[in-house]
C-alpha positions as CSV (number, residue, x, y, z in Angstrom):
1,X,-32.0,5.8,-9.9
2,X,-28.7,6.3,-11.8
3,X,-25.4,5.1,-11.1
4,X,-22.9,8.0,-10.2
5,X,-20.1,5.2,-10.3
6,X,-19.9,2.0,-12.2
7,X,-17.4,-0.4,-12.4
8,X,-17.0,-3.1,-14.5
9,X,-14.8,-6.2,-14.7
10,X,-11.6,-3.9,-12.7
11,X,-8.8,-6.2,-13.3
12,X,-5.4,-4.4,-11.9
13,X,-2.0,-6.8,-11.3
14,X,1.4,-5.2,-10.7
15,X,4.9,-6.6,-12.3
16,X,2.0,-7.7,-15.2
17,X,3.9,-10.9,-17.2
18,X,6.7,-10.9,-14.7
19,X,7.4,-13.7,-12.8
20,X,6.6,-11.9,-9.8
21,X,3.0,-10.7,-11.1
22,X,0.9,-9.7,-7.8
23,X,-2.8,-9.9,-9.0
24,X,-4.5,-7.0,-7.3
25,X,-8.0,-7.0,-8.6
26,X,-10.0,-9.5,-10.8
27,X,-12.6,-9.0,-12.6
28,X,-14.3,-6.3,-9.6
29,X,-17.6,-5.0,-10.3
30,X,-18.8,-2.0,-8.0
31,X,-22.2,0.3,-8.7
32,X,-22.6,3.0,-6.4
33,X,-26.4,5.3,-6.9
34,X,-26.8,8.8,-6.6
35,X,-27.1,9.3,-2.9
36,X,-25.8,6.3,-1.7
37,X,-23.1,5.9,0.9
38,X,-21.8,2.6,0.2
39,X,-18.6,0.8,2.8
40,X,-15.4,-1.2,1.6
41,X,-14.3,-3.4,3.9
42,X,-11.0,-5.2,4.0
43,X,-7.7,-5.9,5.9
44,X,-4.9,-4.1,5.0
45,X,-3.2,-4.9,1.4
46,X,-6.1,-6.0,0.4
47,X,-6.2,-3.5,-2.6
48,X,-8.6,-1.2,-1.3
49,X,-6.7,1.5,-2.0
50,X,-5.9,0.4,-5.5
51,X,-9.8,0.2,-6.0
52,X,-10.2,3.5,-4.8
53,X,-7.7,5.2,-6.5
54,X,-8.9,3.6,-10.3
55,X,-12.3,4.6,-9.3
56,X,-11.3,8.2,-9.0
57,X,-9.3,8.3,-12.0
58,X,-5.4,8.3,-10.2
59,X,-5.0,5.1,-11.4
60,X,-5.9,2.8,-14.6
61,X,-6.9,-1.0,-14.6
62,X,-5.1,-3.4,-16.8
63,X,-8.5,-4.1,-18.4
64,X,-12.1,-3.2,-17.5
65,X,-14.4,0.1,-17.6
66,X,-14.7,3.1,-15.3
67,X,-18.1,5.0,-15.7
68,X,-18.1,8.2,-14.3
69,X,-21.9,10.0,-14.5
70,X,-22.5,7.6,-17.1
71,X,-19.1,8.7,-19.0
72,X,-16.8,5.5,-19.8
73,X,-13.3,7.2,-18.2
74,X,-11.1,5.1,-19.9
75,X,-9.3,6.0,-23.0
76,X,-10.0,9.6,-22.4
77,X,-6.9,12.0,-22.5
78,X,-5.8,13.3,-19.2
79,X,-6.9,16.1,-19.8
80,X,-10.4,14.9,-19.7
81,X,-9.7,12.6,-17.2
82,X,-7.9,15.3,-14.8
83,X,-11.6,17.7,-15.4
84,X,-13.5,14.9,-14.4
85,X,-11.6,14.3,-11.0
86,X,-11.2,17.5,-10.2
87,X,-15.3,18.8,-10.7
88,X,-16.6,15.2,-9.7
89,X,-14.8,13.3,-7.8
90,X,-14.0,14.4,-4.1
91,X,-10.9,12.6,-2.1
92,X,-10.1,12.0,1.6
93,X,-7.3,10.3,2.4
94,X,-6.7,8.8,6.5
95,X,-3.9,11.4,6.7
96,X,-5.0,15.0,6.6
97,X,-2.9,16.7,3.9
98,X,-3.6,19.6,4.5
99,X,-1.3,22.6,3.6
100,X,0.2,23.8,6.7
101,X,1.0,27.4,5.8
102,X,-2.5,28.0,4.9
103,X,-5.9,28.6,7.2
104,X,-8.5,26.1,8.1
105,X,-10.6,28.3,5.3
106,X,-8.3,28.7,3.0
107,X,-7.6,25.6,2.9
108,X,-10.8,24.9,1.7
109,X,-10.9,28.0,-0.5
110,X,-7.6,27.1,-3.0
111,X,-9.4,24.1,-4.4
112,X,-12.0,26.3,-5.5
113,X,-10.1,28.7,-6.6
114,X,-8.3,26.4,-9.4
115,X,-11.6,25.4,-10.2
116,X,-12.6,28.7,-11.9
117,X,-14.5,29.7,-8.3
118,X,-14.4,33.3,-7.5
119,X,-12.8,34.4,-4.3
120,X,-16.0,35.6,-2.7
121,X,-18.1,33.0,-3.4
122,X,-14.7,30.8,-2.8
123,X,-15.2,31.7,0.7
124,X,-18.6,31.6,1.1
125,X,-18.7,28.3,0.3
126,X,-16.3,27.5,3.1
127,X,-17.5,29.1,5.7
128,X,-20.2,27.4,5.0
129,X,-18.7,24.2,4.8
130,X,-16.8,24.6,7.8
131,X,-19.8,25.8,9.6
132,X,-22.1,22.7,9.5
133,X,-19.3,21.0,11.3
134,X,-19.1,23.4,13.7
135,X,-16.0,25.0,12.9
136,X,-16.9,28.2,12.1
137,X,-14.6,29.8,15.0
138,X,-11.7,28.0,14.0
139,X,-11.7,29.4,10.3
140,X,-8.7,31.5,10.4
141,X,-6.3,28.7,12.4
142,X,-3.5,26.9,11.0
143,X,-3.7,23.2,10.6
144,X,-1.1,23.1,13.8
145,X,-3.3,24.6,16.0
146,X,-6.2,22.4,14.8
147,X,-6.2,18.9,16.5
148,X,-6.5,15.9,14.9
149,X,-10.1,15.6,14.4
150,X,-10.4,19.2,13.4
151,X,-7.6,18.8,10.7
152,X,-9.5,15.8,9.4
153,X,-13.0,17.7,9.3
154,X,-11.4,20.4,7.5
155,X,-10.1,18.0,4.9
156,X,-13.7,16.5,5.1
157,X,-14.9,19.9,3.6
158,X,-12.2,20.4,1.3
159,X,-12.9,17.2,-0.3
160,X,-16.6,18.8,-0.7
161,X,-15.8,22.4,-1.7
162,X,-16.2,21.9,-5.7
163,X,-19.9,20.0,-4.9
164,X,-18.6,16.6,-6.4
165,X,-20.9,14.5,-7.3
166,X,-18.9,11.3,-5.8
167,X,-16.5,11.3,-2.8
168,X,-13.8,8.4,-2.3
169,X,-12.8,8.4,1.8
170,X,-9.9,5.9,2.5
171,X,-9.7,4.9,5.7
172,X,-10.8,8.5,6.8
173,X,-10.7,8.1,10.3
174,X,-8.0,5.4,10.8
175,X,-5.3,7.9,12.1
176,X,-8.1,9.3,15.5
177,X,-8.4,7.5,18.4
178,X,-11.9,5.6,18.7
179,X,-14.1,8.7,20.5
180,X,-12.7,11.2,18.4
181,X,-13.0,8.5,15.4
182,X,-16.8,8.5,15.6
183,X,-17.1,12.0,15.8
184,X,-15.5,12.7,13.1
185,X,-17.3,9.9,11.2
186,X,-20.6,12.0,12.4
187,X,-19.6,14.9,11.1
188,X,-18.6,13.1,7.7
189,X,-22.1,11.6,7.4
190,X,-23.7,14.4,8.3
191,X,-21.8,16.5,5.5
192,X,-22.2,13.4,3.0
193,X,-26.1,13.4,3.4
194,X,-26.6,17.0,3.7
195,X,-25.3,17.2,0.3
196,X,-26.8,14.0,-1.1
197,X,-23.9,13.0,-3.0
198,X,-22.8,9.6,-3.5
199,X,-19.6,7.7,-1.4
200,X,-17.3,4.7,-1.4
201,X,-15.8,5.1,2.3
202,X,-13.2,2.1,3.1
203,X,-13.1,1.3,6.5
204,X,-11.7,-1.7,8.6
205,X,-14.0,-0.7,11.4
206,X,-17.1,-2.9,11.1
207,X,-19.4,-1.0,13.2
208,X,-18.7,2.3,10.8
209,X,-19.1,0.4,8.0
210,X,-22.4,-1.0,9.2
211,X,-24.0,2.8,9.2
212,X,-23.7,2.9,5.8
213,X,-26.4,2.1,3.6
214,X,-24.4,-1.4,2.3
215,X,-21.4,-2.7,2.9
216,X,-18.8,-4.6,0.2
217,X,-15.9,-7.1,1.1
218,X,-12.9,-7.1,-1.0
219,X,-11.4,-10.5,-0.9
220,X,-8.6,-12.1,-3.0
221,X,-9.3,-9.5,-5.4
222,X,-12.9,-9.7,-5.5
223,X,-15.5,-8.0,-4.2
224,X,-18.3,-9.5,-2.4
225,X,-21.5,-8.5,-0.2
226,X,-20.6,-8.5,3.7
């Protein structure tokens, strides 16, 4: 089976050669197969986030590779880099984000659209989406009269509309309280292997992270098996 994401020796510090140099990763190696639904644990500041974002190209390392569907991302123009995140790469962040004067669907829908989709099959795609976690009567509401969990679902399936063939969640449902928390998770899953793609969800919850199908440890800038 393939890797869909491989990292290899992800070194990152901030301030680099300043006396106040914070090393941030060292020397991280991460392989994620097609399908699988891996967990990153760690406390906050740990660099998780920093992980996540080089992984999905918003970020680059000081040194180290970033293989993307077998494509080495770095040193690409960003350009390249911006067509690869945006057809393969899916994001979902613990807050929402989602665009406020726009419906549930079309929320889903405008993502699509910049990606060349037509409108009808914009929308099909989203209704769909929005369907399978059992939102399909809440298409045409605004993100305000959504409530939390519903806001996050919806940004579940916008992360999704463009079929990505990875999906980076950070900390995705560290902002619900814990019943609505593993709902939400549910639905996430359920999305995540109803389409078969590959994640990296960070999580400081332990017993999310244990329904995964394998669980990583970033510790003083290393990663390591939990």
């Amino acid at each position: 089976m393939s890797d869909v994401l491989s990292l290899s020796k992800i070194s990152k510090a901030y301030n680099a050669g300043l006396p106040t140099e914070v090393t941030v990763l060292s020397n991280v190696d991460l392989s994620v197969k097609a399908g699988e639904v891996v967990g990153l644990v760690a406390p906050s500041g740990a660099g998780k986030s920093t992980l996540l974002h080089i992984a999905g190209l918003l970020d680059t390392p000081d040194s180290g590779s970033v293989m993307i569907s077998g494509q080495d991302q770095i040193g690409k123009s960003d350009r390249r880099r911006t067509t690869t995140r945006r057809q393969d790469v899916g994001f979902i962040y613990q807050f929402h984000h989602l665009l406020q004067e726009f419906t549930a669907e079309e929320n889903v829908v405008l993502p699509q659209l910049a990606n060349g989709v037509s409108k009808v099959d914009a929308c099909a795609r989203a209704r769909d989406l929005l369907g399978k976690i059992g939102l399909d009567h809440r298409i045409s509401h605004r993100p305000a009269e959504l409530s939390g969990g519903e806001q996050q679902r919806v940004a579940f399936c916008r992360a999704l509309a463009n079929a990505p063939k990875l999906l980076l969640a950070d900390e995705p449902t560290g902002n619900l309280d814990p019943a609505t928390s593993d709902t939400v998770f549910d639905a996430l899953m359920e999305l995540v292997r109803g389409t078969g793609l590959s994640a990296v969800i960070a999580t400081h919850n332990l017993e999310l992270a244990q329904r995964m199908d394998r669980v990583v440890r970033l510790e003083n800038g290393s990663l390591v098996d939990a």
